[in-house]
C-alpha positions in Angstrom: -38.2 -310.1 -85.9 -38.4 -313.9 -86.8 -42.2 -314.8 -88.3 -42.9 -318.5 -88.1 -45.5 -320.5 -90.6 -46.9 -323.5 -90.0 -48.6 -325.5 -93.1 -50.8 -328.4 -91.7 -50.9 -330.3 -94.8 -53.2 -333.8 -96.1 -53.2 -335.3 -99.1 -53.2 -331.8 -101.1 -50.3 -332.9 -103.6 -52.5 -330.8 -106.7 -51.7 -326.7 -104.5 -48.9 -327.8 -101.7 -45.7 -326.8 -104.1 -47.5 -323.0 -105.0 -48.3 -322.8 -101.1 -44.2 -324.0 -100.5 -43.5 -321.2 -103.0 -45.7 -318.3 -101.6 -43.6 -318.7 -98.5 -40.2 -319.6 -99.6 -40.5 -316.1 -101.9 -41.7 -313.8 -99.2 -38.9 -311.1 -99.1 -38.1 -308.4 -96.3 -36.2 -307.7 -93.5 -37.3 -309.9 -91.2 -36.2 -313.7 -90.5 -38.7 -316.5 -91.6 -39.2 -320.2 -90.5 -41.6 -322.6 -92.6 -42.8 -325.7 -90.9 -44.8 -328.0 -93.1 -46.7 -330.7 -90.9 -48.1 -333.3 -92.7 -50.5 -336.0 -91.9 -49.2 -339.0 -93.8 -50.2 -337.9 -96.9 -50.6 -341.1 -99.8 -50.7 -339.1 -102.8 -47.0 -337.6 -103.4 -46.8 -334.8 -100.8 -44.1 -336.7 -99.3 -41.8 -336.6 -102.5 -42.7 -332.7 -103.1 -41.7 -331.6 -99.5 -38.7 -334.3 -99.6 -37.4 -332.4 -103.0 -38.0 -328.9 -101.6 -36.2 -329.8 -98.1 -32.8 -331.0 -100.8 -33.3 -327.8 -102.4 -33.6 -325.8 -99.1 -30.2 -327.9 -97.6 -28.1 -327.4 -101.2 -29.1 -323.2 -100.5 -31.6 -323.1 -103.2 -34.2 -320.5 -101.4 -35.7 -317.6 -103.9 -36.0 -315.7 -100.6 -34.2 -312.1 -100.1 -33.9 -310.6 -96.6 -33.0 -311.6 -93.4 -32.5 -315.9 -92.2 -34.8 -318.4 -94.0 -35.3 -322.3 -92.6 -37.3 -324.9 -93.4 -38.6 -328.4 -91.7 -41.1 -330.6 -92.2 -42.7 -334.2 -90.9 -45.2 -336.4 -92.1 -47.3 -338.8 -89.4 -50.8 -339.6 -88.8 -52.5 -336.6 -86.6 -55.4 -336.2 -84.7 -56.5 -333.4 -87.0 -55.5 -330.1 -88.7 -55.6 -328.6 -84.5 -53.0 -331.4 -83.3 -50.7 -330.6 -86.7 -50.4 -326.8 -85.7 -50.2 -327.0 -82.4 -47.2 -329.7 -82.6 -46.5 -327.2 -85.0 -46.3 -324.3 -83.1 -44.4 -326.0 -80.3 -41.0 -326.6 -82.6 -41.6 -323.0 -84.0 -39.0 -320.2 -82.4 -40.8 -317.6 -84.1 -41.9 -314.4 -82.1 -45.0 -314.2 -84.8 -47.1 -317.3 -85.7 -49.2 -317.7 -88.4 -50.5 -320.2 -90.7 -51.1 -321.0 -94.1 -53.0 -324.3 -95.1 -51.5 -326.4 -97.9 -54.3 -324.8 -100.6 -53.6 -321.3 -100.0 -51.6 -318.8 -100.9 -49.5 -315.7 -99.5 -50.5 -312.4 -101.8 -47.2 -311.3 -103.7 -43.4 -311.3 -102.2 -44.3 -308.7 -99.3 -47.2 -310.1 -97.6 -45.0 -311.1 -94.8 -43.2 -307.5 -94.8 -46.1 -306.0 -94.6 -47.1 -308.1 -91.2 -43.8 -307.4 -89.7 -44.0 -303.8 -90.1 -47.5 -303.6 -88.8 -46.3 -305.4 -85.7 -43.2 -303.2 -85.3 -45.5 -299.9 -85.9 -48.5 -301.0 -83.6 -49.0 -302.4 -80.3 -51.2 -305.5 -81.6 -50.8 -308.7 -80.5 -53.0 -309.9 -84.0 -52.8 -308.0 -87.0 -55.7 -309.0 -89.9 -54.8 -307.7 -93.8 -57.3 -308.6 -96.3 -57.9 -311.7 -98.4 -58.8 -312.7 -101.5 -61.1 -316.1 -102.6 -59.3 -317.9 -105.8 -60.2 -320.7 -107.8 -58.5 -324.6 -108.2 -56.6 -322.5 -111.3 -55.6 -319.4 -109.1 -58.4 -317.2 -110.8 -59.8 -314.9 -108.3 -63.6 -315.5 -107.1 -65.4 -312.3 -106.8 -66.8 -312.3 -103.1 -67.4 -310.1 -100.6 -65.1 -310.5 -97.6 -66.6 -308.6 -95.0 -62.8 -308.0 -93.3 -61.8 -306.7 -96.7 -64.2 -303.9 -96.1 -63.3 -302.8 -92.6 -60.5 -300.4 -91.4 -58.8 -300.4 -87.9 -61.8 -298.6 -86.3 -64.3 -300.2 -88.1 -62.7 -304.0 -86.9 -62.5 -302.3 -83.5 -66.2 -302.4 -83.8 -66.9 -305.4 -85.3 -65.0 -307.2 -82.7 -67.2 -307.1 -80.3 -69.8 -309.4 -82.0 -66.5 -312.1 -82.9 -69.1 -314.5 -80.8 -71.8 -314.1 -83.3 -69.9 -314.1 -86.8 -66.6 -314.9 -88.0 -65.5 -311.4 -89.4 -61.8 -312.1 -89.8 -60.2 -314.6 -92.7 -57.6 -317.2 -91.1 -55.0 -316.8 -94.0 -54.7 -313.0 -93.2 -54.4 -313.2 -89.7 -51.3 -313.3 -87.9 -50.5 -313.0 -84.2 -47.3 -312.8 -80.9 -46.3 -316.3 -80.0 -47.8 -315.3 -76.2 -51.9 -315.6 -77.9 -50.9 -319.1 -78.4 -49.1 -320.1 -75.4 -52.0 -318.7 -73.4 -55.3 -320.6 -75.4 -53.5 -322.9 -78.3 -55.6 -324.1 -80.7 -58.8 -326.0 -79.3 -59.8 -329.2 -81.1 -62.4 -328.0 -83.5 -62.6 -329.0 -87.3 -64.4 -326.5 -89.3 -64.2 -323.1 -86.7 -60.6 -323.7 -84.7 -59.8 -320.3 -86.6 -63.0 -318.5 -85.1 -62.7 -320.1 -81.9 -59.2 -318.7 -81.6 -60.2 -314.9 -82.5 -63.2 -315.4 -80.0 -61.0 -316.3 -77.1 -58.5 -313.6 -77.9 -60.8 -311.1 -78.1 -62.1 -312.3 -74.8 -58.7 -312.8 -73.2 -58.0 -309.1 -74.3 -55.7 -309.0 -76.8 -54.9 -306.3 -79.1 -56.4 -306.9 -82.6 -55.1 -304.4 -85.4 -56.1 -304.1 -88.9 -54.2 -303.1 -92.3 -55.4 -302.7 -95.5 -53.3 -304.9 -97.4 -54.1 -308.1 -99.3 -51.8 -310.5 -97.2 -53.6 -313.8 -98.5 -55.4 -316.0 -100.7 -57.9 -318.7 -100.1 -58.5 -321.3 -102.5 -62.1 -322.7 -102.7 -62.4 -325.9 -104.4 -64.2 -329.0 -104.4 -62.1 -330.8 -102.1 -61.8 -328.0 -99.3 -63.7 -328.5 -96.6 -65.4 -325.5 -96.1 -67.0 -326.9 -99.4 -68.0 -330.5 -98.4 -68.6 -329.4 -95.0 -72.1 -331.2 -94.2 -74.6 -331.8 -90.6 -71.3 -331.7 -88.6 -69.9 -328.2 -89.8 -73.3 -326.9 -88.3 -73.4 -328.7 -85.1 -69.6 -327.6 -84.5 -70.7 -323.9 -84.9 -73.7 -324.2 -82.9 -71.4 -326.0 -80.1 -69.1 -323.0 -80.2 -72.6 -320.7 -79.8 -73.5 -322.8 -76.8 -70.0 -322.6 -75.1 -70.0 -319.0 -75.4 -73.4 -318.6 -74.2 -74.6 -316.6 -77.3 -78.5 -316.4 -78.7 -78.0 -314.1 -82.0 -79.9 -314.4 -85.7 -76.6 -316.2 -86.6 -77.2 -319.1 -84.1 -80.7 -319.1 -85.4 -79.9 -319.4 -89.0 -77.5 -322.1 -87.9 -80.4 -324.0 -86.1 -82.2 -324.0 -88.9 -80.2 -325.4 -91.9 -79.0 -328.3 -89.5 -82.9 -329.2 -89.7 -82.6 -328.5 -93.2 -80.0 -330.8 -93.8 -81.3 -333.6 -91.6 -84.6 -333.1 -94.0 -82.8 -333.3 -97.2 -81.9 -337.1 -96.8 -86.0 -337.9 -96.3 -88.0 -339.2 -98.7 -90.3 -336.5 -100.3 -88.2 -334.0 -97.8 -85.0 -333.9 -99.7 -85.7 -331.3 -102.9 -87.9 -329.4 -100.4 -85.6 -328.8 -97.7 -82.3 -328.6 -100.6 -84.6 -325.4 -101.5 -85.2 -323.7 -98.2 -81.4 -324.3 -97.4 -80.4 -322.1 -101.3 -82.8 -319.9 -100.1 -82.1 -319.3 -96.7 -77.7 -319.1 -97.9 -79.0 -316.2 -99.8 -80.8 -314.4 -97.3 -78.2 -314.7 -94.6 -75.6 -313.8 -96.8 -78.1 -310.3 -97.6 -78.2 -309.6 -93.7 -74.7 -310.5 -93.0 -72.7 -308.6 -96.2 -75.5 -305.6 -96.5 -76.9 -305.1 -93.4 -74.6 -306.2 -91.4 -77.0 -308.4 -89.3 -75.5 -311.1 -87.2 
């Protein structure tokens, strides 16, 4: 079995060596390609994945098991969408994942683990849990709703992947065939959810295991972070597309209104209070009640 990883990668010269190194050291007996595509990143990306590619053609690879490769470019891009589906197109893996330049594989048998899973289970996707760290690789402590779920229980949950986004990209991995049949639509903030959505939809077998396979680093520069009005309108396009009224949708609706509020005068510390408030009453019905 040969897993490919694609890293779309921008400007991210503070994480993008650890991210190299999470995947270069991921042992096991099946054969892995890295693909790092870069946007034209300014701030010394260039020079890290230009060092790494001299270390990967002198033999240099900390990786045991089967083959290892490794490739990158760097050019302008239409978005982190057009970098992995360029990306995906010069992979010649049978599994595709990826794993953005600010994250991290879990240990030196994340990938092991996936490729078992595949070989024991007749899943086209297979989901592992994930952990939230820090800019300093401390660990956040957050629920992850997928982190609480078995097979049967994501089996469940699946069938609401139109109202919430249940599964964590960095632990999700899936056959080459889910992305020759719907590739990765254009999105900026949800091409991840849109993809499970349409898998789910396009039946595809999902499977679960209950092993960390990832880390996602939140800091201030990520974009789930600095995500603003457009984030919201982006999700509440995908709601519209897939024709779905749900208390998501609504919460949705109502913190764009928020936001537009926020830059009024007299509006703004108002509306910055309904939107703290209304965060933490979602994320009560979402992580306790499992209202969606």
């Amino acid at each position: 079995m040969k897993i490919s990883i694609v890293t779309p990668s921008y400007n991210q010269v503070q994480f993008l060596e650890k991210t190299i190194l999470s995947v270069w050291g991921q042992n096991g007996d099946f054969d892995l390609e890295h693909i790092v595509m870069d946007g034209g990143s300014t701030d010394g990306s260039q020079g890290i994945l230009a060092r790494y590619e001299q270390l990967y053609r002198s033999g240099n690879c900390p990786r045991q098991g089967g083959s290892f490769s490794f490739s990158w470019q760097s050019r302008p891009d239409n978005g982190q969408a057009d970098a992995l589906n360029r990306g995906f197109s010069a992979a010649t893996g049978e599994v595709l994942g990826w794993l953005n330049s600010d994250d991290l594989f879990s240990g030196n048998g994340a990938l092991q683990a996936v490729a078992t899973a595949f070989r024991e289970h007749d899943a086209d996707l297979i989901v592992g849990n994930v952990r939230m760290i820090d800019a300093a690789d401390r660990e956040i402590p957050t629920p992850i709703l997928i982190n609480s779920l078995d097979n049967a229980a994501l089996q469940k949950k699946l069938r609401g992947i139109d109202r919430v986004s249940i599964i964590a990209q960095p632990g999700c991995f899936f056959k080459r065939r889910v992305w020759e049949k719907l590739g990765i639509a254009p999105y900026y903030y949800s091409l991840d959810w849109n993809l499970w959505i349409e898998a789910y939809r396009a039946g595809f077998r999902f499977h679960k295991i209950d092993v960390h396979l990832a880390a996602m680093r939140q800091h201030g520069e990520a974009k789930s972070v600095v995500a603003g009005i457009n984030k919201y309108r982006e999700v509440l396009s995908i709601f519209k597309k897939n024709h779905v009224w749900c208390l998501n949708r609504f919460y949705y609706y109502l913190y764009l209104q928020a936001l537009r509020l926020e830059g009024m005068p007299f509006l703004g510390s108002a509306a910055g209070r309904l939107m703290e408030h209304g965060k933490r009453i979602r994320n009560i019905l979402i992580n306790r009640y499992r209202l969606y």
